[in-house]
C-alpha positions as CSV (number, residue, x, y, z in Angstrom):
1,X,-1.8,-290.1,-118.5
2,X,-4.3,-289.7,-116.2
3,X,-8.0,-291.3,-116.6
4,X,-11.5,-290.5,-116.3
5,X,-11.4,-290.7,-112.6
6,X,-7.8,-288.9,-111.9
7,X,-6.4,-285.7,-113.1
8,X,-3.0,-286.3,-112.9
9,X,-0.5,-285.2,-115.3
10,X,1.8,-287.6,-116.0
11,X,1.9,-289.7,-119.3
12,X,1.2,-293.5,-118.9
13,X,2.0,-294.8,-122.5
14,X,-0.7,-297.5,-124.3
15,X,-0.6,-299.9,-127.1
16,X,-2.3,-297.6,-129.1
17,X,1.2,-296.3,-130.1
18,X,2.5,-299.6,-131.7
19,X,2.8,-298.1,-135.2
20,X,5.2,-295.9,-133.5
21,X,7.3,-298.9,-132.5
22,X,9.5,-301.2,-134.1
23,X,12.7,-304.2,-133.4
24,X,15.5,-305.1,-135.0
25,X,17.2,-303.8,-138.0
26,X,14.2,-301.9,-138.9
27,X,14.2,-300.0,-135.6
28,X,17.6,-298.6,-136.4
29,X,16.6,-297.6,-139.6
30,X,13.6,-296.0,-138.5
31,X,16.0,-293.9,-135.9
32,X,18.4,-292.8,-138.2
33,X,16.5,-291.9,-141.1
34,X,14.4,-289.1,-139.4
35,X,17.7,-287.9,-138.0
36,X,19.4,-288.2,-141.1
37,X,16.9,-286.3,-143.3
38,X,16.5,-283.3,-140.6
39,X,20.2,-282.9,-140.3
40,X,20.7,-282.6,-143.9
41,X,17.9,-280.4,-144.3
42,X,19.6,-277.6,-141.9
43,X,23.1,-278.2,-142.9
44,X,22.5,-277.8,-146.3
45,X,20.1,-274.8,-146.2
46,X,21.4,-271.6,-147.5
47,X,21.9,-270.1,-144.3
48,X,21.7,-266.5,-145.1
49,X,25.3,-264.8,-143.5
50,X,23.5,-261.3,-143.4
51,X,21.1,-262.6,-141.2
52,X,20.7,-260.5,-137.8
53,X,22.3,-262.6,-134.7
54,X,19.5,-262.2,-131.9
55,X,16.7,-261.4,-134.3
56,X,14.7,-264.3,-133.2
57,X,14.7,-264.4,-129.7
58,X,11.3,-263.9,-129.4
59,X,10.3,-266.4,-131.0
60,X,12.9,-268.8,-128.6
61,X,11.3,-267.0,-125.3
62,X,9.4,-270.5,-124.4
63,X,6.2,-271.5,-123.8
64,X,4.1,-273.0,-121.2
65,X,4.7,-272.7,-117.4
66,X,5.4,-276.4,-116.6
67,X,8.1,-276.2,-119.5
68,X,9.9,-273.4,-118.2
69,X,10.2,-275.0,-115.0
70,X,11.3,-277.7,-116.6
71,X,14.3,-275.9,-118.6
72,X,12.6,-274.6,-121.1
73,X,12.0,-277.8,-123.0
74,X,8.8,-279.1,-124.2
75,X,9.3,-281.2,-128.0
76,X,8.5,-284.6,-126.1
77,X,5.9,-283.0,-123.6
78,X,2.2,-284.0,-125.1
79,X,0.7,-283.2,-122.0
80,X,1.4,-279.3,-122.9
81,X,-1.1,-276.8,-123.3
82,X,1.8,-274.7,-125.4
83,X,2.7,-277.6,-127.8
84,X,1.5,-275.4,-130.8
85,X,5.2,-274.0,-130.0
86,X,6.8,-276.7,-129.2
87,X,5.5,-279.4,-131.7
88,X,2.7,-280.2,-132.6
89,X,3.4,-283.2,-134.1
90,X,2.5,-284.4,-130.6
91,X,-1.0,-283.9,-130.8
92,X,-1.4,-287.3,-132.9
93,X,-0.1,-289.3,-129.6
94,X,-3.1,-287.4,-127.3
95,X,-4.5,-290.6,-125.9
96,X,-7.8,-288.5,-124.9
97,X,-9.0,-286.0,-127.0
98,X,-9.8,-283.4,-123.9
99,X,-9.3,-279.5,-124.7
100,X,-7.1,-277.7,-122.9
101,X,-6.5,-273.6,-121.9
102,X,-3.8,-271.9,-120.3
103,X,-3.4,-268.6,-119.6
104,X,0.0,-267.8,-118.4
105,X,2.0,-264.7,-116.8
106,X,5.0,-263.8,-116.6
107,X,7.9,-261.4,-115.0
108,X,11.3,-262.1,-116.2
109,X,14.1,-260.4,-114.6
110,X,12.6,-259.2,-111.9
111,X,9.5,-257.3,-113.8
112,X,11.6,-256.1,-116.5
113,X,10.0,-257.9,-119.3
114,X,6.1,-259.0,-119.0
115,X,5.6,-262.2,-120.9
116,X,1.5,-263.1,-121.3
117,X,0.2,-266.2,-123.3
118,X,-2.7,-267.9,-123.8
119,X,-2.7,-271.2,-125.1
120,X,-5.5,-273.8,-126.2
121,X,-5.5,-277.3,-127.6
122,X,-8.7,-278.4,-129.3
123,X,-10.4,-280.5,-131.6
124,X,-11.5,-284.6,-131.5
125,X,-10.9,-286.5,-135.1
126,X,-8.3,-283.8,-136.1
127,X,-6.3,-281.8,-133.8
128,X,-5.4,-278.2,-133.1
129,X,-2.9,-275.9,-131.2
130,X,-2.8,-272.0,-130.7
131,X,-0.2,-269.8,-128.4
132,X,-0.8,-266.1,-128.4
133,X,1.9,-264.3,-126.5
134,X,2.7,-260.8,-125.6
135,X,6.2,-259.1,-125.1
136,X,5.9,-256.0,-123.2
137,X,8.8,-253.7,-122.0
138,X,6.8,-250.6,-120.0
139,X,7.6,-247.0,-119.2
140,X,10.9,-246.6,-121.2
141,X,12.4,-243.2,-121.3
142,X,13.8,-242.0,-124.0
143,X,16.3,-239.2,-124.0
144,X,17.6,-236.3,-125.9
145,X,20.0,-233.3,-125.2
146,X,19.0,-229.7,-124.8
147,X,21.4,-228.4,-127.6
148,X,21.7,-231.4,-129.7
149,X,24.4,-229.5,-132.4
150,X,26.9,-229.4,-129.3
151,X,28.5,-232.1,-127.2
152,X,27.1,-233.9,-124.0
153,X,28.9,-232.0,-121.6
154,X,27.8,-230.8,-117.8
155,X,25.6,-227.9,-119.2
156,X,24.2,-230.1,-122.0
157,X,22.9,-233.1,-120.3
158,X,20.1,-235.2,-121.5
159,X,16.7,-235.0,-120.3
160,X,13.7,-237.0,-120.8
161,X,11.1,-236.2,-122.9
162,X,9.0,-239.0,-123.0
163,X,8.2,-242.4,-122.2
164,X,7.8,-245.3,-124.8
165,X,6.7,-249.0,-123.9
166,X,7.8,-252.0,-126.4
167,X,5.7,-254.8,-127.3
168,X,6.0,-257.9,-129.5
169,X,2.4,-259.7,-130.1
170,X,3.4,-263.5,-131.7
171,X,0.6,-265.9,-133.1
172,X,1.5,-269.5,-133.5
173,X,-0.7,-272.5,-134.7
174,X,-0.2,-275.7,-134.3
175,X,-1.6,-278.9,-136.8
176,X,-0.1,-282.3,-137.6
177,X,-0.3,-284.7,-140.8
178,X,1.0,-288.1,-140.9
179,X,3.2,-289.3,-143.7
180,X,2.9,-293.1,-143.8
181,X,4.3,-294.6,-140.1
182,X,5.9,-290.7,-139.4
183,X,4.1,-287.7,-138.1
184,X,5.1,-284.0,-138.9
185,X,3.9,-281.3,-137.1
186,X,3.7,-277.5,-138.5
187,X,3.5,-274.6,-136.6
188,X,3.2,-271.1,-138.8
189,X,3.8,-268.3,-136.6
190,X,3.1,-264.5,-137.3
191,X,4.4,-261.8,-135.2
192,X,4.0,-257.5,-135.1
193,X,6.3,-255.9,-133.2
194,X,6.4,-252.0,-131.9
195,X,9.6,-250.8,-130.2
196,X,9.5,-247.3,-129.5
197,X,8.1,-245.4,-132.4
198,X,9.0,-248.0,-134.6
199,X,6.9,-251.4,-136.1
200,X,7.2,-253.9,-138.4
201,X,5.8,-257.8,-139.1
202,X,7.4,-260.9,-139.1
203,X,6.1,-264.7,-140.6
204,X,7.7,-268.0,-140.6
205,X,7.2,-271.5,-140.0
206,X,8.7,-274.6,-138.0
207,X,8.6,-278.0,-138.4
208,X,8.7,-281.0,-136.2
209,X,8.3,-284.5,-135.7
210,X,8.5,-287.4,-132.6
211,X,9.3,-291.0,-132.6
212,X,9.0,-293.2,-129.9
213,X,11.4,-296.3,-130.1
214,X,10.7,-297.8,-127.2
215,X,8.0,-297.9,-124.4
216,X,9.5,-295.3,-122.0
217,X,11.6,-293.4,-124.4
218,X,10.2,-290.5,-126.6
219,X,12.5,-288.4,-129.0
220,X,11.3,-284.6,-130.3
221,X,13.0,-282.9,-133.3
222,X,12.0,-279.2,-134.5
223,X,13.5,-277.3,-137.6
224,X,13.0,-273.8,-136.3
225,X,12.5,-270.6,-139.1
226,X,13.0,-273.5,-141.7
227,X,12.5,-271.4,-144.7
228,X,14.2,-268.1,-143.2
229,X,11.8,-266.1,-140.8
230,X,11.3,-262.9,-142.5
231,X,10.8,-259.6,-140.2
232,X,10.3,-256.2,-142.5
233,X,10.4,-252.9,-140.5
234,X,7.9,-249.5,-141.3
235,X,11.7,-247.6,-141.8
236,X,12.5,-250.0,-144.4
237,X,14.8,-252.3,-142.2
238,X,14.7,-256.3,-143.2
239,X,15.9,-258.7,-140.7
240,X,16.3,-262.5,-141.3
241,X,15.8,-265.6,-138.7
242,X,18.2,-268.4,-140.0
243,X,16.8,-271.6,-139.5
244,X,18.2,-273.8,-136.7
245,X,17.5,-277.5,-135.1
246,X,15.7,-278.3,-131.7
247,X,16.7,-282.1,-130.3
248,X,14.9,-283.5,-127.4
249,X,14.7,-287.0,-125.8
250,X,12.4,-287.6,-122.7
251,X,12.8,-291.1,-120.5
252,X,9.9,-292.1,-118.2
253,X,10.7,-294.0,-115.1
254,X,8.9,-295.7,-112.3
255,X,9.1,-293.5,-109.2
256,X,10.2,-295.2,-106.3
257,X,8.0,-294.8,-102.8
258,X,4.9,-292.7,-104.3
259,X,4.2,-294.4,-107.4
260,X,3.6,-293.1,-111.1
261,X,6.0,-292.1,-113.6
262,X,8.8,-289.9,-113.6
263,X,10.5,-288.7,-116.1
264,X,13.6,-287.2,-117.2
265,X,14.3,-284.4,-120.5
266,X,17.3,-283.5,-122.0
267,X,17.6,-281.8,-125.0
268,X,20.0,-279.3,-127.2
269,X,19.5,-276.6,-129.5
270,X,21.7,-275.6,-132.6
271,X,21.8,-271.6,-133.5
272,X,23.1,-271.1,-137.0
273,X,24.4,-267.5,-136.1
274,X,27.9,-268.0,-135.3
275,X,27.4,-266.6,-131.5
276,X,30.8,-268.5,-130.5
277,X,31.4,-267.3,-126.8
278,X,27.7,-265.9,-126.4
279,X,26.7,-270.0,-126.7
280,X,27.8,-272.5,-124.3
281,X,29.5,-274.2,-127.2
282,X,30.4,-273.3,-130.8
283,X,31.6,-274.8,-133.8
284,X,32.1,-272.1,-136.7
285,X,28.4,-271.2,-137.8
286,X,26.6,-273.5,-135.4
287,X,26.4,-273.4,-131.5
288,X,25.0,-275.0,-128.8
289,X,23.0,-274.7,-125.8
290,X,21.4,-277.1,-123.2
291,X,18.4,-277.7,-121.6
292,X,17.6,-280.4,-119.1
293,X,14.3,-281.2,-116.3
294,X,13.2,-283.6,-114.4
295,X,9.0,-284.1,-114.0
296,X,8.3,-286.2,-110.3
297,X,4.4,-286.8,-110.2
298,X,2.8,-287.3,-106.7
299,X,-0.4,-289.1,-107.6
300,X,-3.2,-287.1,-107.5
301,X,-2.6,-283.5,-107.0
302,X,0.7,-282.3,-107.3
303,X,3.7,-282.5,-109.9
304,X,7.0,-281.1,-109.0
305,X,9.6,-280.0,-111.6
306,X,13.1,-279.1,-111.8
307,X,15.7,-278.0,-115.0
308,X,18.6,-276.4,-116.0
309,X,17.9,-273.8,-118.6
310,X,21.4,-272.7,-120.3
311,X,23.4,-272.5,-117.7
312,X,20.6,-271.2,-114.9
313,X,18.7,-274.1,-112.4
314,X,14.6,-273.9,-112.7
315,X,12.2,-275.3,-110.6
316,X,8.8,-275.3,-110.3
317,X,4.9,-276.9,-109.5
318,X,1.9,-277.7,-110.6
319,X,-1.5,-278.2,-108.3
320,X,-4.3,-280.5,-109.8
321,X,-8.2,-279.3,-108.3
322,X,-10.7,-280.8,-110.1
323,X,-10.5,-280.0,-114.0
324,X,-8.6,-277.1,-112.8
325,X,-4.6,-276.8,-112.6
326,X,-2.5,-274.1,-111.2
327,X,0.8,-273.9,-112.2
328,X,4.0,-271.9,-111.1
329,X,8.0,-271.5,-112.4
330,X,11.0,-269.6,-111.2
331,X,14.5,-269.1,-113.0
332,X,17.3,-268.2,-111.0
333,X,19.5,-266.2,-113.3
334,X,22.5,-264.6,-111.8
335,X,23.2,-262.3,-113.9
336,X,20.0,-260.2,-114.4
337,X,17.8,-261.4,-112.1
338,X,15.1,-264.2,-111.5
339,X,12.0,-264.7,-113.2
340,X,8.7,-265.7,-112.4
341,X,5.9,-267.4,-114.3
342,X,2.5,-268.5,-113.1
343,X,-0.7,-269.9,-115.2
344,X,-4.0,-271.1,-114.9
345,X,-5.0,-274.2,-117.0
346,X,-8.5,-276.0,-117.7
347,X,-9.0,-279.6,-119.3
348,X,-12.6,-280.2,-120.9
């Protein structure tokens, strides 16, 4: 973490977190009974069968342009300006209380989506997180035939008559309580969404919480939609977001040659959706993707990043100027097309 005189980006972890530490006997307990009562929690939740697979992808688009380029994870990054979507439970270890603001753009697939957040973390004796994203797919044309009681044929082809764009606005917000030595973030998140001529609302919740057993290890854990994100269409539609169960453990290292600390993510996600062969792994109901980075801080201006992001390789940068930071991400996806993200961010 850098100090007063530095802006560098890259935790340095202090005593202050003791609480947060313990040996022994105790120190397994402590591991296993967070685990334990998360695990539980989504395995025996109704999981509603009727739910619609692929209903909440946009609420599992990402955040941040340092955690994209770092595989799309961000549970054990407290340095964030997007932790209101990634967990805010992290804003109890901010070792200064400094504000932070991103604002972030994106072009996935080579300009076929537009992704556009801004993201803010605020306050001194309590703390507060806020993402506020747009979705946007432009100039869509929709089509109809000329004699629509007869089939499509060569003299009944269909023509455009007009162009529609789609757009999903989400609103998440990020606050923390502690619960004797544990701390559990919540992060209620509202979205409206137009596609084409139709709109609806959505609401739901996450929860999440971080340990840290020892110095240089830090472990995230999100319940995602834990109560069922609902979504409730103008045409009368209902969709339903079954919960499912973010994992993430982050291990900081010294860097050899340049100094500061590296460190290294990896982390999983369980879909309760039964996607079998869509995921990288199933089991029945519940599947399994992966997401792995690697942050390399060159002390004082510049932090590279690398990932994997479910099964594509990310890479990225981020350039320190004063209380400024510029920061850029690319995806290399194969089978669409890459992506770029890029984003302003200022500490006060």
């Amino acid at each position: 973490m850098k100090g007063k005189e530095h802006l560098q980006y890259y935790p340095v972890l202090h005593p202050d977190h003791e609480p947060l530490r313990t040996s022994g006997k105790k120190r397994i307990t402590f591991l296993l009974l967070p685990c334990f009562i998360i695990s539980l929690i989504i395995l025996c939740l109704p999981v509603n069968l009727s739910a619609e697979k692929y209903a909440g992808e946009i609420f599992r688009m990402g955040a941040g342009v340092r955690n994209f380029a770092l595989g799309n994870t961000g549970l054990t990054d407290y340095q964030s300006p997007a932790i209101a979507y990634w967990n805010p439970a992290l804003l109890a270890k901010s070792e200064e209380k400094d504000s932070s603001f991103e604002l972030m753009h994106a072009e996935e697939f080579m300009g076929l989506v537009t992704y556009d957040t801004f993201s803010a973390v605020w306050g001194s004796q309590t703390r507060y997180a806020l993402s506020l994203s747009r979705i946007g797919i432009n100039n869509i044309p929709l089509t109809r035939l000329p004699n629509p009681d007869e089939p499509l044929s060569n003299d009944n082809r269909p023509y455009e008559y007009k162009k529609v764009n789609n757009a999903d606005y989400l609103l998440y917000f990020g606050f923390y309580r502690r619960i004797g030595s544990y701390v559990i973030g919540f992060t209620p998140k509202l979205a409206y969404r137009y596609l084409a001529e139709t709109s609806g609302y959505g609401f739901g919740a996450d929860v999440s919480t971080f340990i840290q057993p020892h110095d240089n290890v830090l472990l995230g854990m999100k319940l995602r939609d834990f109560f069922s994100t609902q979504i409730f269409w103008n045409n009368g539609t209902h969709e339903i977001v079954n919960p499912g169960l973010d994992l993430e453990m982050s291990y900081y290292f010294p860097t050899p040659l340049i100094g500061g600390k590296s460190r290294l993510i990896g982390g999983t996600e369980v879909i309760t959706e039964g996607r079998k062969e869509a995921a990288t792994h199933y089991l029945g109901l519940f599947s399994f993707d992966y997401h792995f980075g690697l942050e390399i801080p060159i002390p004082d201006y510049v932090n590279l990043y690398a990932g994997y992001d479910i099964e594509n390789i990310t890479t990225g940068l981020s350039v320190n100027i004063a209380q400024f930071q510029i920061n850029y991400a690319f995806k290399h996806n194969t089978e669409i097309d890459n992506s770029h993200r890029v984003s302003l961010a200022l500490k006060l």
